[in-house]
Structures are given as structure tokens and as C-alpha cells.
PyMOL CGO cylinders between C-alpha atoms (Angstrom):
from pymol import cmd
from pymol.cgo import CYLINDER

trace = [
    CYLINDER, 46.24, -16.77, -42.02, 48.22, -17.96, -44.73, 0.3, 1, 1, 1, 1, 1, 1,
    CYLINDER, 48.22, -17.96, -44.73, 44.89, -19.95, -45.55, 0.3, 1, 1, 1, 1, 1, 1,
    CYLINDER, 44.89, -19.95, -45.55, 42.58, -16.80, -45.71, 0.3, 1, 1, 1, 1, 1, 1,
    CYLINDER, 42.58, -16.80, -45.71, 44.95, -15.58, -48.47, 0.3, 1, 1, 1, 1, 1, 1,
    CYLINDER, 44.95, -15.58, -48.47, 44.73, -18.75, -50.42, 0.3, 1, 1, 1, 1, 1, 1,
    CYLINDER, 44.73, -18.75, -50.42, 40.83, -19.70, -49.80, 0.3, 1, 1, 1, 1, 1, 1,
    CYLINDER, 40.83, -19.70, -49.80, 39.23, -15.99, -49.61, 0.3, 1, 1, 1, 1, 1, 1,
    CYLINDER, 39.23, -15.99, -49.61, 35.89, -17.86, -49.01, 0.3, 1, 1, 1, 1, 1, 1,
    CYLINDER, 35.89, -17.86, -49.01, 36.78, -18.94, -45.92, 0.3, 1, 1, 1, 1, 1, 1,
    CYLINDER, 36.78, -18.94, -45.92, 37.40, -16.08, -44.21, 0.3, 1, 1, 1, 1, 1, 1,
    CYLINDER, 37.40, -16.08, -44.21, 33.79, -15.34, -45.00, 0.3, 1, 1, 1, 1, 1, 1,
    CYLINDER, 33.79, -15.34, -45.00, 32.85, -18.49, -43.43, 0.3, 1, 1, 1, 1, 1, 1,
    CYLINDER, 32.85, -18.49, -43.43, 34.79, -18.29, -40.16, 0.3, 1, 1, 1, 1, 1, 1,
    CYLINDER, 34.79, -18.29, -40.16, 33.13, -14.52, -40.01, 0.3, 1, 1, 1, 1, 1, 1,
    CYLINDER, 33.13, -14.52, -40.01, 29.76, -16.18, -40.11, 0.3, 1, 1, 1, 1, 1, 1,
    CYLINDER, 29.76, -16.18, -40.11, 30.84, -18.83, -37.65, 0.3, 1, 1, 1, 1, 1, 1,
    CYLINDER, 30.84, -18.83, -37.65, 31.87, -16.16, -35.29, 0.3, 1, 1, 1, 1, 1, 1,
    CYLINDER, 31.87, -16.16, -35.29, 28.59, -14.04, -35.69, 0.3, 1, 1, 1, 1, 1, 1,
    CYLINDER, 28.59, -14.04, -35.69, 26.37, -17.40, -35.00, 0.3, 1, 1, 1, 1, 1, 1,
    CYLINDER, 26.37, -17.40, -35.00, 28.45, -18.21, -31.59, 0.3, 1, 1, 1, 1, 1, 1,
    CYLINDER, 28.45, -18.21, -31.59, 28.11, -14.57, -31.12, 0.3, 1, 1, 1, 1, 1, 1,
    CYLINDER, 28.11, -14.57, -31.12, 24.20, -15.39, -31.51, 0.3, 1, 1, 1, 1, 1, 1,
    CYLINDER, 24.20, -15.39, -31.51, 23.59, -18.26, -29.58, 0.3, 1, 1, 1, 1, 1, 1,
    CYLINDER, 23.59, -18.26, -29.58, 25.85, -16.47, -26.77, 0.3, 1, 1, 1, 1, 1, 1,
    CYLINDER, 25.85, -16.47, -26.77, 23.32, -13.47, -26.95, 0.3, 1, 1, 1, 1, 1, 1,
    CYLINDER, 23.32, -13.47, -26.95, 20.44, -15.76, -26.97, 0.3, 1, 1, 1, 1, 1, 1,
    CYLINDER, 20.44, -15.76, -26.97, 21.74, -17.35, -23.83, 0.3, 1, 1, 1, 1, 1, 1,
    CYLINDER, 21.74, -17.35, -23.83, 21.75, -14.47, -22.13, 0.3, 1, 1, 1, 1, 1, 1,
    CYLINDER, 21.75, -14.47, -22.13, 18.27, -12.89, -23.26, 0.3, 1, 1, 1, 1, 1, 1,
    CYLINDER, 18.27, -12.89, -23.26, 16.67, -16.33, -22.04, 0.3, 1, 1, 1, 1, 1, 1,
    CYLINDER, 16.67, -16.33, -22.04, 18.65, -15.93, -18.55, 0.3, 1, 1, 1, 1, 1, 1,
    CYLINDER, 18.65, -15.93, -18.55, 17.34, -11.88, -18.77, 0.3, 1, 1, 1, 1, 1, 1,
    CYLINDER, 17.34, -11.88, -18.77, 13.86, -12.94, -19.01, 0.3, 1, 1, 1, 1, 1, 1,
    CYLINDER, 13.86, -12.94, -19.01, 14.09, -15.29, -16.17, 0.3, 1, 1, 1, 1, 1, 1,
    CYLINDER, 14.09, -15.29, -16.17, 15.78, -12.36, -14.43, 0.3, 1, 1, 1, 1, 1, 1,
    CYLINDER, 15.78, -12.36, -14.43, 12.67, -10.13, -14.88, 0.3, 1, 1, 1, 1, 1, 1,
    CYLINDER, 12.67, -10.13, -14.88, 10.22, -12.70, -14.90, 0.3, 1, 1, 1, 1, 1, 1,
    CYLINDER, 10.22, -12.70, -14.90, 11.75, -13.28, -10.85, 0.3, 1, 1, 1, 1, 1, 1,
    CYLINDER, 11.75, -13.28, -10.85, 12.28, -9.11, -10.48, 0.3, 1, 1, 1, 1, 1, 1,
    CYLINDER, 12.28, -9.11, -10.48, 8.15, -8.72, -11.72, 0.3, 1, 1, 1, 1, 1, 1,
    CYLINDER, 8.15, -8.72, -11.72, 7.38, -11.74, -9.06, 0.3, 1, 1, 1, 1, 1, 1,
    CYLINDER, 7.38, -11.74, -9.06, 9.81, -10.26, -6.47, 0.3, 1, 1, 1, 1, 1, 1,
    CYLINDER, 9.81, -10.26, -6.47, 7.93, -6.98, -7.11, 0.3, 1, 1, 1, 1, 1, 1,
    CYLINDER, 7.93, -6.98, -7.11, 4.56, -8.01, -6.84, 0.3, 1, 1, 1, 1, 1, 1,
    CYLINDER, 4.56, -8.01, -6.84, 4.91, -10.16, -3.76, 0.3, 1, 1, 1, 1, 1, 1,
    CYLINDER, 4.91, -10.16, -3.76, 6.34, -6.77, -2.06, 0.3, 1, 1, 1, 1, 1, 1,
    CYLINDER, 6.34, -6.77, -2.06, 3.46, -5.11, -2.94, 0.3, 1, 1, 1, 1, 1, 1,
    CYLINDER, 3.46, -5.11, -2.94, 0.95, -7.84, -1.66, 0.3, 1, 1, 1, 1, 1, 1,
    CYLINDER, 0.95, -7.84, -1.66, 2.92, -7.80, 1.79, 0.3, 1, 1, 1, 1, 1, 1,
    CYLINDER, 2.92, -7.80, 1.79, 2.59, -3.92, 2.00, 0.3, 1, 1, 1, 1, 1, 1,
    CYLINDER, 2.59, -3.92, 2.00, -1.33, -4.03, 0.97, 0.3, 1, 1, 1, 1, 1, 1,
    CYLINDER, -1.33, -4.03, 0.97, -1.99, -6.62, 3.62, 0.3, 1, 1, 1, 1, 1, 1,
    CYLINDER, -1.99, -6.62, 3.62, 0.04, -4.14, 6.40, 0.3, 1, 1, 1, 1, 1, 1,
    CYLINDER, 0.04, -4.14, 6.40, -2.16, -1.20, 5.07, 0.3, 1, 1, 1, 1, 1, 1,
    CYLINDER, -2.16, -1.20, 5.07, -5.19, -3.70, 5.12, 0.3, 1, 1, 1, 1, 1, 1,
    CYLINDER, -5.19, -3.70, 5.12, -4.31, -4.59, 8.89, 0.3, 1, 1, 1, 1, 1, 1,
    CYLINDER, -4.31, -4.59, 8.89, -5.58, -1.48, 10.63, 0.3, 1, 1, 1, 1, 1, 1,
    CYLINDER, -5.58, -1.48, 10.63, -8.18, -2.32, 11.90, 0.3, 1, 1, 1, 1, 1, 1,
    CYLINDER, -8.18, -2.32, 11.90, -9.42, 1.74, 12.02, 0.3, 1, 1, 1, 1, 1, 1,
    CYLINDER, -9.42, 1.74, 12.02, -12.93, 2.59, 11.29, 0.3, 1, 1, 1, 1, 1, 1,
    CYLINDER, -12.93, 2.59, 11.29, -15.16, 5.72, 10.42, 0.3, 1, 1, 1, 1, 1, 1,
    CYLINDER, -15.16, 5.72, 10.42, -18.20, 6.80, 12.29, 0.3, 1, 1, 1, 1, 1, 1,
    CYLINDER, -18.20, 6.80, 12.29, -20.53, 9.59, 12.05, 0.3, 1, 1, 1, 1, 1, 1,
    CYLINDER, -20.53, 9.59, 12.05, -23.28, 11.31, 14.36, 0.3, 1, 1, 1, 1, 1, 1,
    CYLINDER, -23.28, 11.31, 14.36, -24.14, 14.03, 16.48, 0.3, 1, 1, 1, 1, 1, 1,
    CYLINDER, -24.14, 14.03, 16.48, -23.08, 14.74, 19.71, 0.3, 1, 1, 1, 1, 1, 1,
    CYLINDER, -23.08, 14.74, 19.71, -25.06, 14.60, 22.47, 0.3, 1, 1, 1, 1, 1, 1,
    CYLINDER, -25.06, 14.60, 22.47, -22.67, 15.02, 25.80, 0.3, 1, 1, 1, 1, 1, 1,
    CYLINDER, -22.67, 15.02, 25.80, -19.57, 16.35, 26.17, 0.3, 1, 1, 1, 1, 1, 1,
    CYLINDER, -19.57, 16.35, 26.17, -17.46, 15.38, 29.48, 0.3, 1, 1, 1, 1, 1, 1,
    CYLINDER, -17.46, 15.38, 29.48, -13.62, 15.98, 30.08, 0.3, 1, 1, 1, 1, 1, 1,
    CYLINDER, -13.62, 15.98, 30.08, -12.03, 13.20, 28.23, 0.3, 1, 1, 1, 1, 1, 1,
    CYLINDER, -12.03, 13.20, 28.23, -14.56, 12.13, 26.34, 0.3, 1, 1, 1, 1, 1, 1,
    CYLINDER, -14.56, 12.13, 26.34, -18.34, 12.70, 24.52, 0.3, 1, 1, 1, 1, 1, 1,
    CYLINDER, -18.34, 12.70, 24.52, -21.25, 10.48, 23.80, 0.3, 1, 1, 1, 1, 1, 1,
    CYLINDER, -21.25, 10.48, 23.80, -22.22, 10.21, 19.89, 0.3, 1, 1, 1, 1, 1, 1,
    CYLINDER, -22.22, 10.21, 19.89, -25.61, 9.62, 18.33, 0.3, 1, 1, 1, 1, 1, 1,
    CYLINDER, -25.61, 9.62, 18.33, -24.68, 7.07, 15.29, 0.3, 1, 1, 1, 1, 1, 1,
    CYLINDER, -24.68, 7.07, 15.29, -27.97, 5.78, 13.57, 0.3, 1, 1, 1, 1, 1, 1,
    CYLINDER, -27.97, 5.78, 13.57, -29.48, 5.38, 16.81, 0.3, 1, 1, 1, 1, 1, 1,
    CYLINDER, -29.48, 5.38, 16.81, -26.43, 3.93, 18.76, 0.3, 1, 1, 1, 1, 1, 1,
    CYLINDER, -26.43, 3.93, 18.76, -25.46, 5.44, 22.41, 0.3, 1, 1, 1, 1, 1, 1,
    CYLINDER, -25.46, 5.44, 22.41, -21.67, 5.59, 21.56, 0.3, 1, 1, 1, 1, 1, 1,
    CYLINDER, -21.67, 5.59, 21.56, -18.74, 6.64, 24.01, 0.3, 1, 1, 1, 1, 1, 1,
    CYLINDER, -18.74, 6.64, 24.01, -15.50, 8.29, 22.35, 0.3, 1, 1, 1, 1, 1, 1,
    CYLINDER, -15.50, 8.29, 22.35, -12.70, 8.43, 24.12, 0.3, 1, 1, 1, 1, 1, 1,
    CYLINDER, -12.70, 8.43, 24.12, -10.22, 11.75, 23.57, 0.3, 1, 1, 1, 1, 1, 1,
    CYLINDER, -10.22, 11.75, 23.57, -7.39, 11.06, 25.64, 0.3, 1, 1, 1, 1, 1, 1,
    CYLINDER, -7.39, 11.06, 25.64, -5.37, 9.61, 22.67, 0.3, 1, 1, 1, 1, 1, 1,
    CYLINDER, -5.37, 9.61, 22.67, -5.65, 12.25, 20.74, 0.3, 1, 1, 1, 1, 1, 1,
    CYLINDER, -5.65, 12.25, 20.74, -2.95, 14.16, 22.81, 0.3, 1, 1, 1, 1, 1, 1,
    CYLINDER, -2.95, 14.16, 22.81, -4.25, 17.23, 24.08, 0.3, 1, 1, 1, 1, 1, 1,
    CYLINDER, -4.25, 17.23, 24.08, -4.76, 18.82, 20.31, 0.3, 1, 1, 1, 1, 1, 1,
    CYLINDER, -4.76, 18.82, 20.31, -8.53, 18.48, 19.82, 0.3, 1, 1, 1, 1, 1, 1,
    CYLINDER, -8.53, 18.48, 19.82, -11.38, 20.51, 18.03, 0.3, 1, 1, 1, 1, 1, 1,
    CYLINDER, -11.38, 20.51, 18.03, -13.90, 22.60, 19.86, 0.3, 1, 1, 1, 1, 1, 1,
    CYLINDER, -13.90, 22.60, 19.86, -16.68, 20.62, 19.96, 0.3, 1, 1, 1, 1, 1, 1,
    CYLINDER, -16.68, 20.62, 19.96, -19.79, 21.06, 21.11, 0.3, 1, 1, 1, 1, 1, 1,
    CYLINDER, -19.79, 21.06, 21.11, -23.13, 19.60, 21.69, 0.3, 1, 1, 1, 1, 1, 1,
    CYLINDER, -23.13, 19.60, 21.69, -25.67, 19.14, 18.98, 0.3, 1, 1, 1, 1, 1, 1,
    CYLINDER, -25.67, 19.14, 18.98, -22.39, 19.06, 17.16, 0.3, 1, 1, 1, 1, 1, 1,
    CYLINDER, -22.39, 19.06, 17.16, -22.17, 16.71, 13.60, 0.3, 1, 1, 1, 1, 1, 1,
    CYLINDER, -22.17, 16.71, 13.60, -18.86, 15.12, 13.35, 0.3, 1, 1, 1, 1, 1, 1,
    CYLINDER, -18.86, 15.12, 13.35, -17.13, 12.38, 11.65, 0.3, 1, 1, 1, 1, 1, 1,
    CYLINDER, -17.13, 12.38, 11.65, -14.33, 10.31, 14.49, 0.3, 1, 1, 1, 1, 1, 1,
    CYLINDER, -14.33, 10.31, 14.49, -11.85, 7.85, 12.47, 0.3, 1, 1, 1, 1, 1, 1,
    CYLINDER, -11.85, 7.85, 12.47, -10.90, 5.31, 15.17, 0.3, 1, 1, 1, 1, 1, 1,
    CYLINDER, -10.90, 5.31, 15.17, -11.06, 1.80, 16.55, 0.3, 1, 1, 1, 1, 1, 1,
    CYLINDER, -11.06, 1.80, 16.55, -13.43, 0.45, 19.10, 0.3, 1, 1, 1, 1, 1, 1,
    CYLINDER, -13.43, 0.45, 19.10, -11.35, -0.28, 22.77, 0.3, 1, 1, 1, 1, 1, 1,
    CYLINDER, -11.35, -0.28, 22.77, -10.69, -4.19, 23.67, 0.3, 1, 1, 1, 1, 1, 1,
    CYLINDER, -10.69, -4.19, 23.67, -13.52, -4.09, 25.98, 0.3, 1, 1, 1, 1, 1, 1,
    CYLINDER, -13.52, -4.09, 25.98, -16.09, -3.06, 23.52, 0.3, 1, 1, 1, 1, 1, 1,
    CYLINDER, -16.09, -3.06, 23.52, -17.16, -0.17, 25.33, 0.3, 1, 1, 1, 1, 1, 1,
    CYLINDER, -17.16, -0.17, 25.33, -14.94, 2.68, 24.17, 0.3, 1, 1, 1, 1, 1, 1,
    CYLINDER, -14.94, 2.68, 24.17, -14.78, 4.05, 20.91, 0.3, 1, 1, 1, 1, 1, 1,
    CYLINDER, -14.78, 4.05, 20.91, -10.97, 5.67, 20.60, 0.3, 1, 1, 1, 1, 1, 1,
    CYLINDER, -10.97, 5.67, 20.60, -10.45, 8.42, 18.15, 0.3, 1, 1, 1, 1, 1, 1,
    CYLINDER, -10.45, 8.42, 18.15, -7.24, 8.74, 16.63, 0.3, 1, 1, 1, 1, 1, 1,
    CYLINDER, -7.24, 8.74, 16.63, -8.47, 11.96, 14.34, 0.3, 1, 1, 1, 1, 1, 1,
    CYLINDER, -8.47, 11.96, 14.34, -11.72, 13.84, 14.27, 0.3, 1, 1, 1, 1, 1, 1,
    CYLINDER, -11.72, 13.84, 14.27, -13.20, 15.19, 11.00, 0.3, 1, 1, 1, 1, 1, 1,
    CYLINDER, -13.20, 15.19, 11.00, -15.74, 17.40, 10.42, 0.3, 1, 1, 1, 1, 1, 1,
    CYLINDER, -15.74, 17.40, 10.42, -19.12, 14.72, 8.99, 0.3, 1, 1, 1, 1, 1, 1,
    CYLINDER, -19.12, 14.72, 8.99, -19.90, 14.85, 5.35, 0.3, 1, 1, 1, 1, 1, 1,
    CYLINDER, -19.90, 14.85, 5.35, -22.65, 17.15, 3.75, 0.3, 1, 1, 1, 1, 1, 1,
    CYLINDER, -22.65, 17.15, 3.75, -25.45, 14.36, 3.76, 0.3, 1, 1, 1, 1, 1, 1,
    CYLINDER, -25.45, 14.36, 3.76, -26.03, 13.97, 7.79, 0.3, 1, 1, 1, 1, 1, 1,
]
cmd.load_cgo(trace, "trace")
């Protein structure tokens, strides 16, 4: 202290000292912040690559036509020429009046055997059938 008084200079100098470790502290620890969000952004990202490959999974398709028989469970739909067989019993009891000669739009996937067509949701088919 005693030193300060004699040398006022140097209490300037230790100041400045002080500021630079201050500094290269600070710089330190905006070089480990950017690694921190360079890993958060990467962490991010790969979260939403795994959720857009779940949402990419279902395997769920769209088909339209008209309906040309209606039976109990299911109906029979005229797709660009395709015979196809939709089965209603997943849909839980809940379904649209349909009707034959009806145009309608199922959103479903097609059975393991290849011989069903399962709706999960029935939609009303867009203006250009």
C-alpha cells in the first residue's frame, strides 16, 4: 500500500493488470459458452431429426373414390379404377353416414395381408373428384 502512495503510477498499472486477468478470465468463459451452444444447437437439432423420423414412420395413407357397396363393417371404394375393400371396425362405432354413389376421402393404412384397406378417419373427398 505504502508503495501506491509513493509510486502513484503503479496503482494504475496493477488496475490494468487486474482488468486484463479480468479479460482473459471472460474470454475463457465466452469460448467455453460457445462450445456450450454450439453442443445445445446440435443437441437441439438431433431432437428434432428423431421426432421428424417418428412423425415420418406412419406409415398412413390417403385415398379417394366413390363408393360402390356398403356392407356392415365395411364398403367397397372405386379409386382410379381399383376394387378396394375398407374396413370400419377400427373406427370404433363413430362413423359417417355413408352411402352409395357416395365421394369420400379414407386416411388409413392397407391391412398386413394386402387385402384390407383400414380407415382410421374418413373425410369428406376434395372438390376436384
Amino acid at each position: 500500500m505504502w508503495r501506491d502512495a509513493v509510486l502513484p503510477g503503479r496503482r494504475r498499472i496493477r488496475r490494468a493488470e487486474r482488468t486484463l486477468q479480468m479479460l482473459g478470465s471472460v474470454a475463457g468463459t465466452r469460448r467455453a459458452t460457445a462450445r456450450c451452444v454450439v453442443r445445445r444447437m446440435f443437441l437441439t437439432a438431433l431432437v428434432f431429426l428423431v421426432a421428424a423420423g417418428i412423425a415420418a414412420g406412419d406409415d398412413s395413407e390417403r385415398i379417394e373414390g366413390i363408393i360402390t357397396a356398403v356392407h356392415q363393417n365395411d364398403f367397397v371404394l372405386d379409386s382410379a379404377g381399383r376394387q378396394i375393400v375398407v374396413d370400419m371396425s377400427s373406427l370404433g362405432g363413430v362413423t359417417a353416414a355413408i352411402a352409395q354413389g357416395q365421394a369420400i376421402a379414407v386416411i388409413g393404412r392397407m391391412a398386413p395381408d394386402g387385402q384390407k384397406f383400414i380407415a382410421g378417419r374418413l373425410e369428406s373427398a376434395t372438390k376436384g373428384r
